[in-house]
C-alpha positions in Angstrom: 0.0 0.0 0.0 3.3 2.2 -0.4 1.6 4.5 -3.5 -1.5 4.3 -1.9 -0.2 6.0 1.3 2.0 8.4 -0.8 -1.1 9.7 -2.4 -3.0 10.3 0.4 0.4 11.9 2.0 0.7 14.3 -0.7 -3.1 15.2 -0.1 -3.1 15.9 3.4 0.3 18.0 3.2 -1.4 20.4 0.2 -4.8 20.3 2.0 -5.1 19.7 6.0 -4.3 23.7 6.6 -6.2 26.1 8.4 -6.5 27.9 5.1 -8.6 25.8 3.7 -10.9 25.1 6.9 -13.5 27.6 5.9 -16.6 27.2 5.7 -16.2 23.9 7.7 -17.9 23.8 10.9 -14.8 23.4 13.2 -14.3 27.2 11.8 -17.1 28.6 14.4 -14.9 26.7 17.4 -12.0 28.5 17.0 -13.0 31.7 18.5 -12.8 30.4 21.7 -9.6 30.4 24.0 -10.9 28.0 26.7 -10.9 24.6 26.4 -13.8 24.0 28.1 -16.0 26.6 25.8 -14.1 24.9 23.2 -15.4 21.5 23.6 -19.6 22.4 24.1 -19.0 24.7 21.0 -17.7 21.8 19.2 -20.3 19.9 20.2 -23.2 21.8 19.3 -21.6 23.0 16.4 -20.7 19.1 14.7 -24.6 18.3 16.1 -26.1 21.3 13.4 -24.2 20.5 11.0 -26.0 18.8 8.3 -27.6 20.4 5.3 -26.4 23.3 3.4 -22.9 24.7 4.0 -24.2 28.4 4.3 -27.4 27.3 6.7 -25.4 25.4 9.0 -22.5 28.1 9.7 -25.5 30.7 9.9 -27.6 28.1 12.9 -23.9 27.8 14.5 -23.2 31.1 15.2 -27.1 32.3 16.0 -27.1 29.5 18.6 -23.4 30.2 20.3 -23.7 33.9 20.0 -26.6 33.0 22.1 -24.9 30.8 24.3 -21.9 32.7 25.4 -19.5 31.6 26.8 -20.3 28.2 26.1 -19.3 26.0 29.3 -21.3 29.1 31.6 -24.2 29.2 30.0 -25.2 25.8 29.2 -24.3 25.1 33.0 -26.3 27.4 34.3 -29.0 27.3 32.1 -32.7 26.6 32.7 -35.4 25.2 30.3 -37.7 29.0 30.7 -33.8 30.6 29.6 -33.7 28.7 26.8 -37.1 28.8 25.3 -36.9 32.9 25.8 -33.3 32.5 24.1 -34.1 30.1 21.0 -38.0 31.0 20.8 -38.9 30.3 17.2 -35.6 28.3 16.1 -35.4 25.9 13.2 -32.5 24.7 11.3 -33.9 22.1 8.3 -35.0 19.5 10.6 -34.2 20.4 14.5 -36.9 22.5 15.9 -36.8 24.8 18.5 -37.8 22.0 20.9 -35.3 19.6 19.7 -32.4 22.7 20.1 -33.6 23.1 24.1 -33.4 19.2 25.2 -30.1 18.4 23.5 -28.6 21.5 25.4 -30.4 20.2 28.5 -28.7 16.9 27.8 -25.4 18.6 28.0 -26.0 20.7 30.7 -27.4 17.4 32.7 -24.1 15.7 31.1 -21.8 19.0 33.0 -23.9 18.7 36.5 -22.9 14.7 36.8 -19.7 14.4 35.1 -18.3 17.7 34.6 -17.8 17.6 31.0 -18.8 15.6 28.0 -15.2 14.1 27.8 -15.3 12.9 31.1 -18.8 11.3 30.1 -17.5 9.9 27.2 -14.2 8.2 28.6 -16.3 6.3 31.6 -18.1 4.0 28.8 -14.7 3.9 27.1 -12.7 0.5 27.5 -9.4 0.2 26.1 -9.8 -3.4 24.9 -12.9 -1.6 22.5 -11.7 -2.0 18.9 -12.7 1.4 18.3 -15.4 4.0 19.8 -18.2 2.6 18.8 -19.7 1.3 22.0 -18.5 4.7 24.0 -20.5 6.9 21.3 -23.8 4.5 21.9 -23.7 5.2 25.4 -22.9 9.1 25.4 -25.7 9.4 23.0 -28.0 7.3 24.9 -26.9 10.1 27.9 -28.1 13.3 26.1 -31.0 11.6 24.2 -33.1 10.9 27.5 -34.1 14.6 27.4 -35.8 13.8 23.9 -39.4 12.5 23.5 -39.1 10.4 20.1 -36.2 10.4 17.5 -33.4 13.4 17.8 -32.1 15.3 15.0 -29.4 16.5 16.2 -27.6 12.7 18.0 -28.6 9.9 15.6 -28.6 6.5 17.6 -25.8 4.3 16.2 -27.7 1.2 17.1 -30.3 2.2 14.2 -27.3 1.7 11.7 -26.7 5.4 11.2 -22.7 6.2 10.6 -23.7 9.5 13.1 -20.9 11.5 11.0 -21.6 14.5 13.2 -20.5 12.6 16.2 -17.6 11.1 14.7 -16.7 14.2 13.5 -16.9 15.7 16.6 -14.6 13.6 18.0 -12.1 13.6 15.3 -12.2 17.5 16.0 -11.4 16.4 20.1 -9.2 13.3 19.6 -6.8 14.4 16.5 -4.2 17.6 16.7 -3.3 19.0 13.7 -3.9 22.5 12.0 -7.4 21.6 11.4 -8.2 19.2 14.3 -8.1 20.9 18.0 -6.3 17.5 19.9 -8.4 18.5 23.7 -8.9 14.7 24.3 -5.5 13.5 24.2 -5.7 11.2 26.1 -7.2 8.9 23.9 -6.0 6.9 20.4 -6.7 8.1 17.7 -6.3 5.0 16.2 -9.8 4.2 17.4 -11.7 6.5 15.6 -14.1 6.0 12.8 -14.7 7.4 9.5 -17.2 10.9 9.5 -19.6 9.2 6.5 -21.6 11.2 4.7 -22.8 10.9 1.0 -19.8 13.3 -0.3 -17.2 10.9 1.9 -19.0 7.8 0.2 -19.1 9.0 -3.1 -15.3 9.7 -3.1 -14.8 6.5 -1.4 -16.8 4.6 -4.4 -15.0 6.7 -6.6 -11.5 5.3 -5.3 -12.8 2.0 -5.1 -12.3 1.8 -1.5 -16.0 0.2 -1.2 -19.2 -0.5 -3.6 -21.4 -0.1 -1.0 -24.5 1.6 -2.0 -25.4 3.3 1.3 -23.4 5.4 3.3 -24.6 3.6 6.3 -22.3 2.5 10.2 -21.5 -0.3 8.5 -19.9 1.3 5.6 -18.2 3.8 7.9 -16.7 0.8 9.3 -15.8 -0.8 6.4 -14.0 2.1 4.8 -11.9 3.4 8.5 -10.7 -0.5 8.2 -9.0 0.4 4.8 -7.7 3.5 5.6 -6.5 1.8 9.1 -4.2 -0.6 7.1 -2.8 2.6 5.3 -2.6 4.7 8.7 -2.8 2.3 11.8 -2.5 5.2 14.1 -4.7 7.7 12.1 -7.3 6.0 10.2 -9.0 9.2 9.7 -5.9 11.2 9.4 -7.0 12.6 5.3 -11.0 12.4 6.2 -10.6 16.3 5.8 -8.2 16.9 3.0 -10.5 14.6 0.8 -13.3 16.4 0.8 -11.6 19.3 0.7 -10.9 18.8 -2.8 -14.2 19.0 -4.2 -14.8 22.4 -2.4 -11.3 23.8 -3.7 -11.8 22.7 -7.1 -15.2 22.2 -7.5 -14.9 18.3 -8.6 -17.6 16.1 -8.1 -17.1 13.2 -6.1 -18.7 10.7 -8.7 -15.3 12.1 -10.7 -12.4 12.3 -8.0 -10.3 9.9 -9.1 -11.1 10.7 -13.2 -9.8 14.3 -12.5 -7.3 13.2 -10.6 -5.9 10.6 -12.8 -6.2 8.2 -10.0 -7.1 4.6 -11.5 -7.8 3.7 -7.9 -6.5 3.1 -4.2 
């Protein structure tokens, strides 16, 4: 897998800068100084962010503008606060309701164990191949506060590859220009693949899987192959990937066409 690791190499040295991290999410975290306001932004921020690029960078900063600092407010928040704060919110799906119980979910996560990494690593066991079983249980955690399905945490036991969450902790767990490295104390050779249809359709297009849904057991699938490339790091190029397509404007369906790449 020598070429194949060369190529990716060469991707993440041109693309995993800061330069190119707008309009990414992560871009609304770095405002903040403290790790702890750091962390809940991230948290929030990864959780809005599906649907249009634009959309999602606009719900970010309307809800953390509104929540600031992050780690205060959310601690000390009540339900009334929050309904006179977010009155009338809606990002595509997530409803002004749905907004107020996952940030009652944190805020119950910060009164019992101080912070949502200190959540996390108490369902974390080293012998777990990777973070699979930690993320069921810290979703489980913030979706009691939810009366039916939530938009914002997908369970993982429904099949979903959740590439918000795993994206969230690729944000925490990874340091690098782009990555922010607060949760180092854990591997991340144990993190999956953030999956979403552009991920899967450059994956398809690399031949790295044929699957046709961009499901957890794709995500799976696809961090195994880029685990025997990177053992460490099998997300390490998640970010300069689909970077490309947003630099260059290539469609996914064409990455390795464009790129002359017959296939990894």
């Amino acid at each position: 897998m020598r070429r194949q690791k060369e190529l990716l190499e060469s991707l993440y040295e041109r693309f995993n800068k800061r330069e190119f991290a707008y309009p990414d999410p992560i871009t609304v975290v770095y405002r903040y100084n403290n790790p702890p306001d750091k962390e809940i932004a991230a948290f929030i921020a990864s959780s809005l962010a599906y649907g249009r690029v634009a959309q999602i960078i606009k719900s970010c900063n309307y809800v953390l503008k509104r929540l600031s600092p992050p780690y205060k407010t959310v601690k000390n928040c009540t339900e009334e606060s929050l309904r006179s704060r977010f009155s009338g919110f809606k990002h595509r799906f997530t409803t002004e309701e749905d907004l107020i119980r996952f940030i009652l979910g944190i805020r119950d996560v910060l009164d019992r164990y101080g912070s949502i990494h200190n959540l996390f690593i108490s369902n974390y066991k080293k012998t777990d191949k990777n973070y699979l079983a930690a993320q069921i249980k810290t979703v489980e955690t913030i979706n009691r506060f939810f009366h039916g399905n939530s938009t914002l945490l997908p369970d993982p036991k429904k099949g979903s590859a959740c590439k918000r969450i795993n994206m969230f902790l690729r944000w925490m767990i990874r340091k690098d220009e782009i990555d922010l490295g607060l949760w180092g104390d854990l591997p991340s050779s144990k993190l999956i693949v953030p999956l979403d249809i552009h991920m899967h359709n450059i994956c398809k297009s690399l031949k790295i899987t044929s699957s046709k849904s961009a499901n957890l057991k794709t995500a799976l699938e696809i961090t195994d192959y880029f685990a025997k490339i990177s053992p460490d790091d099998p997300v390490k190029y998640d970010f300069s990937l689909t970077r490309i397509g947003i630099k260059f404007g290539i469609k996914e369906e064409q990455f390795a066409e464009k790129l002359k790449i017959k296939s990894i």
